[in-house]
VOGU-3710 file (C-alpha; in Angstrom, 3 decimals, decimal comma):
1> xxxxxxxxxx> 139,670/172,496/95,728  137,476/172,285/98,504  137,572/171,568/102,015  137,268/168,406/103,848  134,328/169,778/105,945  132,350/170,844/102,398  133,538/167,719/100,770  131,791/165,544/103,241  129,234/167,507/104,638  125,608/166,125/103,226
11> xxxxxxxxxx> 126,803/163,908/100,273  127,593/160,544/99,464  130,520/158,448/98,584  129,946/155,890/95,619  131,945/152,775/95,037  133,591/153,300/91,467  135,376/150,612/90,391  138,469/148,359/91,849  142,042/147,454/90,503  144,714/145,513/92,498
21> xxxxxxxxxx> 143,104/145,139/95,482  142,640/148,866/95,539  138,797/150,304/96,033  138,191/153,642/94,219  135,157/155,745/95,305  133,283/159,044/94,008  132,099/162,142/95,955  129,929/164,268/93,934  129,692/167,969/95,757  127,623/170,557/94,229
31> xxxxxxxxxx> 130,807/171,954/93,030  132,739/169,061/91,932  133,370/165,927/91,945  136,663/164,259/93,585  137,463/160,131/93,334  139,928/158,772/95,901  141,247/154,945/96,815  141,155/152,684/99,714  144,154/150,280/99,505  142,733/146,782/100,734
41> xxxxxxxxxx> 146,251/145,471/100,870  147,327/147,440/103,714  145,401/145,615/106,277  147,096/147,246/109,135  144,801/150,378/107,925  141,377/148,157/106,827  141,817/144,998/108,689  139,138/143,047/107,775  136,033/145,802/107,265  133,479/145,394/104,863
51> xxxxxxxxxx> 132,845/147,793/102,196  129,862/148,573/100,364  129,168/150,327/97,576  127,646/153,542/98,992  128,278/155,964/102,369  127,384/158,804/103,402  130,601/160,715/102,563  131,487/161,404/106,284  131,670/157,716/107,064  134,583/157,017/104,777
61> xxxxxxxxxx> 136,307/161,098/106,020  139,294/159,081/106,987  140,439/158,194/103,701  138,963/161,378/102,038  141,382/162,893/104,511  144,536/160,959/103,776  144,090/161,687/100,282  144,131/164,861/100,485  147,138/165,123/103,002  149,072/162,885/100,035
71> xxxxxxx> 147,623/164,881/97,533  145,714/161,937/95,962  142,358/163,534/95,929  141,895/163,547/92,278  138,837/165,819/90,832  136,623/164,775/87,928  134,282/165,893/85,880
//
């Protein structure tokens, strides 16, 4: 896997798809690609932000981050 800083650095994050109030987004790297969720329901964590359906990668590093401390980064493709 690879690190946070080559995860984010220069690419984008791509809104996927959404179940249960859960978002899912896509970070294609050169290397990989890795999908990880935002849980809408915990608004103590979202509050009431707006989310599109594209970022640069490093905008959305907070979550990118807590999924890979929980070890919910998942890699595809």
């Amino acid at each position: 896997m690879e690190t946070l800083k080559e995860i984010i650095k220069g690419n984008r994050a791509k809104f996927s798809h959404a179940i249960a109030g859960v978002l899912y987004y896509v970070v294609e790297t050169p290397k990989n690609k890795y999908q990880f969720a935002i849980d809408m329901n915990d608004r103590d964590d979202v509050g009431t932000t707006t989310f599109v359906d594209e970022y640069k990668a490093i905008t959305l590093m907070r979550y990118i981050r807590k999924a890979m401390e929980k070890d919910n980064l998942i890699k595809v493709g």
